[in-house]
C-alpha positions as CSV (number, residue, x, y, z in Angstrom):
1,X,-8.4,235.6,-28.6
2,X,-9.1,234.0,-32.2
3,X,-10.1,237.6,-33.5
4,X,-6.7,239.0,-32.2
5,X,-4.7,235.1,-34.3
6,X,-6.9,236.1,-37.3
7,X,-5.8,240.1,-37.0
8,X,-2.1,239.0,-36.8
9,X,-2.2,236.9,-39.3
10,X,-3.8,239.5,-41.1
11,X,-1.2,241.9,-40.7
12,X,1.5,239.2,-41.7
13,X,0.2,238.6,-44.9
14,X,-0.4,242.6,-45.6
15,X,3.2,243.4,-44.9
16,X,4.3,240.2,-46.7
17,X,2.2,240.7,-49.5
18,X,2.8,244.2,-50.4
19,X,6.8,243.0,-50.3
20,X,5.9,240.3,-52.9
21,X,3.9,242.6,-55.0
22,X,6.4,245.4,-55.5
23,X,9.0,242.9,-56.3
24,X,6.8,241.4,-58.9
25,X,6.8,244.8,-60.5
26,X,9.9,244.6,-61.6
27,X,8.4,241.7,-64.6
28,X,6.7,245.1,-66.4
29,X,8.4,246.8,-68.5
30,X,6.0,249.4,-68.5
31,X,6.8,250.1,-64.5
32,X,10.2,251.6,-65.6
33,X,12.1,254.2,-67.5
34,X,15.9,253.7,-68.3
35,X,15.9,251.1,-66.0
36,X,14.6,253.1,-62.9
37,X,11.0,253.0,-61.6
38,X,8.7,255.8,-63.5
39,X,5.3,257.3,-62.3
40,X,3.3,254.6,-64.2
41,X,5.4,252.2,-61.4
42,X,5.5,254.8,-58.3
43,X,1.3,254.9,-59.1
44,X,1.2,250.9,-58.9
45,X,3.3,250.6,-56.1
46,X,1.2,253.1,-54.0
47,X,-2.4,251.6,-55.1
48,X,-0.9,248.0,-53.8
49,X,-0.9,249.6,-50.1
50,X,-5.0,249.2,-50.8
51,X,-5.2,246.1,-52.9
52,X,-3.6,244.6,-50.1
53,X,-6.2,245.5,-47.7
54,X,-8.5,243.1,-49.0
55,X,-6.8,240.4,-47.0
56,X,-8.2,241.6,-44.2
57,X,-12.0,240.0,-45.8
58,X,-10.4,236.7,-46.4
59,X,-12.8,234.9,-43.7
60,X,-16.2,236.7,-44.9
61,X,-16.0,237.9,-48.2
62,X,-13.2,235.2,-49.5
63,X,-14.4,236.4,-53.5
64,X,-13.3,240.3,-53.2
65,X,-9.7,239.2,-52.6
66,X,-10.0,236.3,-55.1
67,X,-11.0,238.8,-57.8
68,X,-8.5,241.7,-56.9
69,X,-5.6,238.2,-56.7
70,X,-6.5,237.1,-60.2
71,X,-6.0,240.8,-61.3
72,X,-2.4,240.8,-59.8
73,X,-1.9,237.7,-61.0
74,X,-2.8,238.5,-64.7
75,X,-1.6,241.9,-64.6
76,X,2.3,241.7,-63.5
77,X,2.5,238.2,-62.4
78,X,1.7,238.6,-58.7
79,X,-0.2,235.3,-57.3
80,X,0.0,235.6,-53.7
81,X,-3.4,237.3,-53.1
82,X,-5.0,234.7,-55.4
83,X,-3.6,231.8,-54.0
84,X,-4.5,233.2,-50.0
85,X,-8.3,233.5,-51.7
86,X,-8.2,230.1,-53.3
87,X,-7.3,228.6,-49.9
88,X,-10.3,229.9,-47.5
89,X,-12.6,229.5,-50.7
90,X,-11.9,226.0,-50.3
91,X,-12.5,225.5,-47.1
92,X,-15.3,227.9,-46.5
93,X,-17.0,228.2,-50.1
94,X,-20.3,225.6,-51.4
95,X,-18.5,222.6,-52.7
96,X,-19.3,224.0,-56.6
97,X,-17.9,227.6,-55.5
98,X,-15.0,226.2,-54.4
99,X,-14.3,223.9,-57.1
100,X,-15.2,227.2,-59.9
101,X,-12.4,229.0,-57.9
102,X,-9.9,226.3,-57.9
103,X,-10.1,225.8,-61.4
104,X,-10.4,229.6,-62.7
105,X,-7.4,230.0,-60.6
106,X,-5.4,227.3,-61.6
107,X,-5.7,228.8,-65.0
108,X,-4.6,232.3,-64.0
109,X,-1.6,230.9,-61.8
110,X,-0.7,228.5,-64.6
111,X,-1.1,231.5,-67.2
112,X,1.2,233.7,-64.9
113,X,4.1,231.5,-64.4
114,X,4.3,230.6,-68.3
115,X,4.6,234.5,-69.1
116,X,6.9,235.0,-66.5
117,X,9.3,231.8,-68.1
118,X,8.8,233.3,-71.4
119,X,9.7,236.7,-70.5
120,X,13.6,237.8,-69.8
121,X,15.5,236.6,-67.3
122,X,16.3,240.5,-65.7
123,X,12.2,240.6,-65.3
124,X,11.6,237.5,-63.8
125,X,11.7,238.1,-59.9
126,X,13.5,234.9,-58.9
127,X,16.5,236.4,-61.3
128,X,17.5,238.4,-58.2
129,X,18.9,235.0,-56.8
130,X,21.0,234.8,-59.9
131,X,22.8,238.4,-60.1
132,X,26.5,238.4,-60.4
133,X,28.9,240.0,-57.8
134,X,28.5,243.9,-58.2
135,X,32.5,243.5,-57.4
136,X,33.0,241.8,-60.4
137,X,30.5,243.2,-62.8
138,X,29.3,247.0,-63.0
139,X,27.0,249.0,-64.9
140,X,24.1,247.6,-66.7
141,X,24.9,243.8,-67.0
142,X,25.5,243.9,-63.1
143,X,21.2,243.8,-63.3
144,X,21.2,241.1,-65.9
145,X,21.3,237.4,-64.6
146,X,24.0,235.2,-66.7
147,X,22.8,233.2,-69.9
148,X,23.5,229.9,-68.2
149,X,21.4,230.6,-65.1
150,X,17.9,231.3,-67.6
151,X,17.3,227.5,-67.1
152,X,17.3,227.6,-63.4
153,X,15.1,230.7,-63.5
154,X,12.7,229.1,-65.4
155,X,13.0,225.9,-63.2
156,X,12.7,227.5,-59.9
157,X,9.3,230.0,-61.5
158,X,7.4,226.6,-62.2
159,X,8.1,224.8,-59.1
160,X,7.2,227.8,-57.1
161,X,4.0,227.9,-59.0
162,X,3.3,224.7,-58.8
163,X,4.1,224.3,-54.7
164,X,2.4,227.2,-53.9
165,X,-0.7,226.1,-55.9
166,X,-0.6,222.5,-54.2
167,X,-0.5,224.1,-51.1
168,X,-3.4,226.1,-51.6
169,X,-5.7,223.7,-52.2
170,X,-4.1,220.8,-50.9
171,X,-4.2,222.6,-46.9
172,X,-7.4,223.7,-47.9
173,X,-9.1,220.8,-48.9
174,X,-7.4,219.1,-46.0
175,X,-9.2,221.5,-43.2
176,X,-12.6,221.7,-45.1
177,X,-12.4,217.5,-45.0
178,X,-11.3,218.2,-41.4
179,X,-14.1,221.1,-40.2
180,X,-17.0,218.1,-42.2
181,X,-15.6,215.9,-40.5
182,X,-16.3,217.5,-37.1
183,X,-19.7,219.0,-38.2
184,X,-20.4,214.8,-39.0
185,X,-19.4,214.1,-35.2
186,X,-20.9,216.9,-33.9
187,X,-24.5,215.8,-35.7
188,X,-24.1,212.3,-34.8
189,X,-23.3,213.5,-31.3
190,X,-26.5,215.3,-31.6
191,X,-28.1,212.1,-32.7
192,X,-27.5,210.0,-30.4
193,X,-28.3,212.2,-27.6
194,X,-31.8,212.8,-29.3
195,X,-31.9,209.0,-29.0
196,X,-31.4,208.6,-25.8
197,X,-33.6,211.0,-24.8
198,X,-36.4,209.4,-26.6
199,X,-35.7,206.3,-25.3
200,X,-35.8,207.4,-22.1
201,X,-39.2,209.5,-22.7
202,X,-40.7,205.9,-24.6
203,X,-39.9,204.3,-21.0
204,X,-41.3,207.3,-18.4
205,X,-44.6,207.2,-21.3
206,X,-44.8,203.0,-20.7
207,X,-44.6,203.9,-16.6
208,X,-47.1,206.7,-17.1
209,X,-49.4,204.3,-18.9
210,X,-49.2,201.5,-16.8
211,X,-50.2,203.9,-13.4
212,X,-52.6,205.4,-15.6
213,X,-54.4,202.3,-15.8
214,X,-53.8,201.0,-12.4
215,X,-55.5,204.7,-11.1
216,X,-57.7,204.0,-13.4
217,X,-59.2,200.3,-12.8
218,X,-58.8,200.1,-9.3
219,X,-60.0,203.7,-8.4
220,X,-63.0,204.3,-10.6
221,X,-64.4,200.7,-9.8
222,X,-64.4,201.5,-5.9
223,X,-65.7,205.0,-6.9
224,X,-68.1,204.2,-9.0
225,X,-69.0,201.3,-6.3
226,X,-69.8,204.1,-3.7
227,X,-71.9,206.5,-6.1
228,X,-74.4,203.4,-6.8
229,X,-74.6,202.8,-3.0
230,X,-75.0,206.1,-2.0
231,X,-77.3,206.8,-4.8
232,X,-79.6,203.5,-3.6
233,X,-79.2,204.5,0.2
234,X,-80.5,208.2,-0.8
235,X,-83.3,206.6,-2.3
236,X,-84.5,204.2,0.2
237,X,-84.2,206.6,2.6
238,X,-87.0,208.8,1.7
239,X,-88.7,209.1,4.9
240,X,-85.5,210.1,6.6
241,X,-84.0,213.6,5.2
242,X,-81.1,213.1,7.5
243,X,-80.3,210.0,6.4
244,X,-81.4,211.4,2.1
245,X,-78.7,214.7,2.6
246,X,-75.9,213.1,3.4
247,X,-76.5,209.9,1.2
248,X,-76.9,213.1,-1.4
249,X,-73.4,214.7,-0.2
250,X,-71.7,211.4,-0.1
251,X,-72.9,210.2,-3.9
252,X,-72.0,214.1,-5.3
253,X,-68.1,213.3,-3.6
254,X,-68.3,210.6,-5.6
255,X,-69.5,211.5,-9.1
256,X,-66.6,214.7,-8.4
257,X,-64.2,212.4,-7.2
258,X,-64.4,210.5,-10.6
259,X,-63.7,213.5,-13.1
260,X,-60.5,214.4,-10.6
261,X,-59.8,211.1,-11.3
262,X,-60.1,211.3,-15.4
263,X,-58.4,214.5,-14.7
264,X,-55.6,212.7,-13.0
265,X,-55.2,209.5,-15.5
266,X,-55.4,211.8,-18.3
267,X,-52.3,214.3,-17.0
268,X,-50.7,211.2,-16.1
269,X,-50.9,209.9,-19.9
270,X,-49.5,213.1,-21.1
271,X,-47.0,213.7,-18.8
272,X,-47.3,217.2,-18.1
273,X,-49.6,216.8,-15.0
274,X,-47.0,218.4,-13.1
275,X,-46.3,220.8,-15.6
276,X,-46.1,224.0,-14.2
277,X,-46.4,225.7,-17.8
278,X,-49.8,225.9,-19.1
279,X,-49.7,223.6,-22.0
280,X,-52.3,223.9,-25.1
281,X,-53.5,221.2,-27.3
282,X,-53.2,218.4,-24.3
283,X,-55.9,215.5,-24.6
284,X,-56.3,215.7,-21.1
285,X,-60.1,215.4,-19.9
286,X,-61.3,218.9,-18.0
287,X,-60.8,219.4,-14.5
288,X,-63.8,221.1,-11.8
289,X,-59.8,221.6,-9.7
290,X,-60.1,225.6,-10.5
291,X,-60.1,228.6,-8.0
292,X,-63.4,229.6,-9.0
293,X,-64.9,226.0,-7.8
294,X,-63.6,226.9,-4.1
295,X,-66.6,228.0,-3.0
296,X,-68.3,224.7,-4.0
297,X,-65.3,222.8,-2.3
298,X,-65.8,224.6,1.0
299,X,-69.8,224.1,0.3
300,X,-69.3,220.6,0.1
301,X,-67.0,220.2,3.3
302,X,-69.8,222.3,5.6
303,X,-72.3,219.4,4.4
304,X,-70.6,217.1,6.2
305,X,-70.9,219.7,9.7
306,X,-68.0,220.9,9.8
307,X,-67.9,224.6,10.9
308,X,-66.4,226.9,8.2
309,X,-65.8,230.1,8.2
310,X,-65.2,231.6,4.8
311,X,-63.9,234.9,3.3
312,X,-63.5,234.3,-0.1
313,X,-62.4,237.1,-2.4
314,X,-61.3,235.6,-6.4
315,X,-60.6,237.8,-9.2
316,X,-58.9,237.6,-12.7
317,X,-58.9,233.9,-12.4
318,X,-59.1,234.3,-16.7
319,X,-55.4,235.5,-16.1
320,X,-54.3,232.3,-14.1
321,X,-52.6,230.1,-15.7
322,X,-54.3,226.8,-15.7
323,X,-51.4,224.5,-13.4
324,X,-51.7,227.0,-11.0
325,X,-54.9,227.5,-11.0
326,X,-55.3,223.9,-10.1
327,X,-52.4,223.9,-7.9
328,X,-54.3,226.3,-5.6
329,X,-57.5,225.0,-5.8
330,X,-55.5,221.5,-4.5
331,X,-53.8,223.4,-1.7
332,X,-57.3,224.9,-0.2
333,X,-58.1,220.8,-0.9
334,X,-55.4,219.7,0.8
335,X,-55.7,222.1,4.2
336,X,-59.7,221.4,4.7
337,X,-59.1,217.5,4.7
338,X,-55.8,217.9,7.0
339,X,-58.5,220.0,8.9
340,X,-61.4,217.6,9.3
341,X,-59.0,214.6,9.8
342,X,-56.9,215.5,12.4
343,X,-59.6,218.1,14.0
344,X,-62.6,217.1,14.0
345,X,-65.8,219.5,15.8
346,X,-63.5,222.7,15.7
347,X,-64.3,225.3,13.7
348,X,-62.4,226.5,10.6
349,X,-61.6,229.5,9.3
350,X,-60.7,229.5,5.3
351,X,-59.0,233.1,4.0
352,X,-58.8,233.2,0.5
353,X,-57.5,236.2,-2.1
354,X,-57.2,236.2,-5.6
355,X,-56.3,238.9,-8.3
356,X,-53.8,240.3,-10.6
357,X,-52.5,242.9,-8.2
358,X,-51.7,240.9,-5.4
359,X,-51.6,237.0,-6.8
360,X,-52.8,234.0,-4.4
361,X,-53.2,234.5,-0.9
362,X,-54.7,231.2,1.0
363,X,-54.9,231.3,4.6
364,X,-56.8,228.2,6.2
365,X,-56.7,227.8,10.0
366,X,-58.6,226.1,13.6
367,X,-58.2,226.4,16.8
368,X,-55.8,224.1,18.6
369,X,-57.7,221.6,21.2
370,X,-59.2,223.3,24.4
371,X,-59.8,221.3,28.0
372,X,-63.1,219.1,27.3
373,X,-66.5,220.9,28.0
374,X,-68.6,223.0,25.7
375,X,-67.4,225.2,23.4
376,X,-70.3,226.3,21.6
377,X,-70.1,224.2,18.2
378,X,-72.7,222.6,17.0
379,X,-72.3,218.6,16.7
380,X,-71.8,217.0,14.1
381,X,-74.7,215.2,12.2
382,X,-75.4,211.6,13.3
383,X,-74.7,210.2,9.8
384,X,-72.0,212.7,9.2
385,X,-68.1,211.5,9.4
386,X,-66.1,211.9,12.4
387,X,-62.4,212.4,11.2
388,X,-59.5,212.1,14.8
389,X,-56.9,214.7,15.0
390,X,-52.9,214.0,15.3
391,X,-50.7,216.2,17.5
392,X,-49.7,218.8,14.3
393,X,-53.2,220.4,14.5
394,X,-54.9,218.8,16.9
395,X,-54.3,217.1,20.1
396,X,-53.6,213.4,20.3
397,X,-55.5,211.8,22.4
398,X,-59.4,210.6,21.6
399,X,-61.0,212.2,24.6
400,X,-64.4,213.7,24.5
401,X,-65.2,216.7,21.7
402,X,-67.0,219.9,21.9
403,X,-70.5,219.9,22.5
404,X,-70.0,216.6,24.2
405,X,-69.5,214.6,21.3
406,X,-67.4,211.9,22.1
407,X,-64.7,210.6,19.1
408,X,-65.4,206.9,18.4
409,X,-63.4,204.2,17.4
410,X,-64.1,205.5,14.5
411,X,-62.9,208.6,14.4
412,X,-59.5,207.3,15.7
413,X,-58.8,205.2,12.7
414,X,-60.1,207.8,10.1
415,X,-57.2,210.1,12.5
416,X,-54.3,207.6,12.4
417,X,-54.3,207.2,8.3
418,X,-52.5,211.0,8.6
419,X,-49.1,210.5,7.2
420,X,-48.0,213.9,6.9
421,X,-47.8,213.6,3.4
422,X,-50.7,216.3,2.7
423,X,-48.5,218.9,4.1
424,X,-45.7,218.0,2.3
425,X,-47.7,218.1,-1.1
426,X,-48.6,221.2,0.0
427,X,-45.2,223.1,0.0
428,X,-44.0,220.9,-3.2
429,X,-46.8,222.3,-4.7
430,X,-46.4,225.6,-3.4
431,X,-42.4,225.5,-3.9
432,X,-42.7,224.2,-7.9
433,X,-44.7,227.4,-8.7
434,X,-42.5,230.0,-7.2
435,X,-44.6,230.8,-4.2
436,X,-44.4,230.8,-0.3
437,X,-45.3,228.1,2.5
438,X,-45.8,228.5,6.2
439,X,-47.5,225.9,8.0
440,X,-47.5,225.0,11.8
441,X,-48.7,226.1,15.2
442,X,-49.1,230.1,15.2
443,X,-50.2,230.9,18.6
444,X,-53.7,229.1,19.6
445,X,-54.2,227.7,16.3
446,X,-52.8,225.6,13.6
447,X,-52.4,227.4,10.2
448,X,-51.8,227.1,6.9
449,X,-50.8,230.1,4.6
450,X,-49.9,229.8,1.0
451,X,-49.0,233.0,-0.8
452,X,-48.4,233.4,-4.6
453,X,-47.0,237.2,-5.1
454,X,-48.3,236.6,-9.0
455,X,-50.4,234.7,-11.2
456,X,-48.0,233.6,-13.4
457,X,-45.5,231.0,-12.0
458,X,-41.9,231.3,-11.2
459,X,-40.0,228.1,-12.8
């Protein structure tokens, strides 16, 4: 729409200028021949239907019509071209352009109209207003304005000079005040949205600090509480290997539970812990949370007697990016806890496929609860934990377990801290990086299946 304003207007001023221009002819004397237009005039006539084509660059080339105006303009008195230059120069030119091309026009437009007041009254074109009746007068002097209208001639050539030249650069000084004026709002607009949004990013750092070093002073105390513990119940138990391996397990969980944690405090700090683009240059401590520590996790959960059953198949982890990388090591996390709280003595089965070709594919699943009696599983160790099981993968009540083993009180409260929140993180997790959740009961057992079609997230 503004192209098709600015193509009109450009054809206005064409077919208006070209009108102006061969009536200013008519000041040379050189355009005609016994007072009739020669070839000399016919030739200037025709080459002002290209002149006047250069209108048409006003907006991005504002200096080739200014040059081909203050030709006209010198030449046979024609200022129109200049003055349309003059304008969008002053609104669109560098402030010293624009000031060059006021001035040097000025002086050609101030040059003009004194030539054309010095010049006779038949070749000034405002004498046309003046003519006497062709019913009165004939022949030549019906072409010759009277003597006593020269002063008017004269009067009306400098005030048209003068208003045209005002309006020029008075409109176009106006809109160039106007379009700086709007460029000021528009960067103070800018401003103050920049402000906000670092005011608001000042306050979310201040909440991320302050959890940092709650996380921080209550967690890694307790932590650190249970790896000295553990560490002094695997020594002093020496003469009991039982006892010695899972005092070993337990103080390992601990010393890895602390770097998740400095992982965690220190993506909390930055702010990009949720980040699912991989971000470079972070200060953030590194993390063991990667798929290629999996096997380690699902090492570490078969210490405790739990019966896994892995297939484990991880390839171009290099290619991963590292949020997601994490992201599925936390998911695999998240499904063998959910697993060993809330079924306890069953086995489970872990599924796990990583590569370029085919992305992430976690599958981790057990066996819904069977009548009580002997299922062939081995018990748990007697120093091992004894997690209870809630209705989504387990069954809810605290009969015996497999093998015999009985739950004990407990193994009901480690069951009833189940919130449902793992799950949850689970598909947030698996929903901010683009991929693909199905949890639940699946005929005789409860699974969880996480699918990433590639290694490099959806936003």
């Amino acid at each position: 729409m503004r192209i098709a304003a600015s193509i009109l207007v450009g054809v206005i001023l064409y077919l208006f200028g070209f009108f102006t221009s061969s009536m200013a002819v008519t000041a040379n004397a050189w355009a005609f021949s016994d007072g009739e237009l020669n070839d000399t005039g016919l030739v200037a006539v025709l080459l002002l239907f290209l002149v006047w084509g250069l209108v048409f660059l006003r907006h991005r080339w504002p200096w080739v019509p200014f040059v081909a105006g203050g030709l006209l303009t010198a030449g046979w008195g024609d200022a129109l071209m200049l003055l349309i230059a003059i304008f969008h120069l002053v609104i669109r030119a560098p402030r010293r352009q624009a000031i060059t091309a006021s001035a040097v026009g000025t002086g050609l437009i101030a040059f003009s109209t004194l030539r054309m007041c010095l010049a006779p009254a038949e070749r000034n074109p405002f004498g046309i207003f003046f003519l006497p009746d062709p019913a009165q007068v004939t022949g030549l002097e019906a072409t010759i304005p009277p003597e006593d209208s020269h002063l008017a001639i004269r009067i009306i050539t400098v005030a048209a000079g003068v208003i045209a030249l005002c309006t020029a650069l008075g409109v176009g000084a106006l809109l160039r005040r106007t379009q700086r004026m709007r460029a000021v709002e528009s960067i103070a607009e800018r401003e103050a949205q920049r402000n906000e949004s670092l005011s608001a990013e000042i306050a979310r750092q201040s909440e991320r600090e302050l959890l940092a070093r709650e996380l921080h002073d209550t967690l890694s105390h307790r932590l650190s509480v249970i790896s000295l513990h553990t560490g002094a119940l695997e020594v002093g138990a020496r003469t009991d290997p039982e006892v010695a391996a899972t005092a070993s397990a337990l103080r390992e969980e601990a010393r890895a539970s602390m770097e998740d944690l400095r992982h965690l405090v220190g993506g909390v700090r930055s702010g990009d812990l949720a980040d699912p683009r991989p971000r470079h240059g972070t200060s953030s401590p590194p993390s063991r949370a990667t798929m290629s520590a999996i096997p380690e996790l699902i090492s570490s959960v078969a210490s405790t007697g739990t019966v896994i059953r892995p297939l484990v198949v991880i390839q171009d982890v290099d290619s991963c990016p590292p949020a997601l990388d994490r992201a599925a090591y936390r998911i695999v996390q998240e499904a063998l806890t959910n697993a060993m709280k809330h079924a306890p003595n069953v086995p489970v089965t872990v599924d796990v496929a990583v590569s370029a070709a085919r992305g992430i594919q976690i599958s981790v699943s057990n066996p819904l609860p069977s009548p009580p009696g002997p299922v062939g599983v081995p018990p748990r160790p007697r120093y091992a934990p004894g997690p209870g099981r809630e209705a989504g993968a387990g069954a809810p009540d605290h009969g015996p377990g497999p093998a015999g083993h009985r739950r004990g009180p407990q193994d009901a409260q480690l069951g009833s801290t189940g919130s449902g929140s793992g799950l949850v993180g689970i598909r947030e997790r698996t929903e901010m990086f683009g991929g693909e959740a199905s949890i639940g009961v699946f005929g005789n057992e409860f699974r969880v299946q996480v699918c990433f079609r590639s290694l490099s997230p959806r936003t």
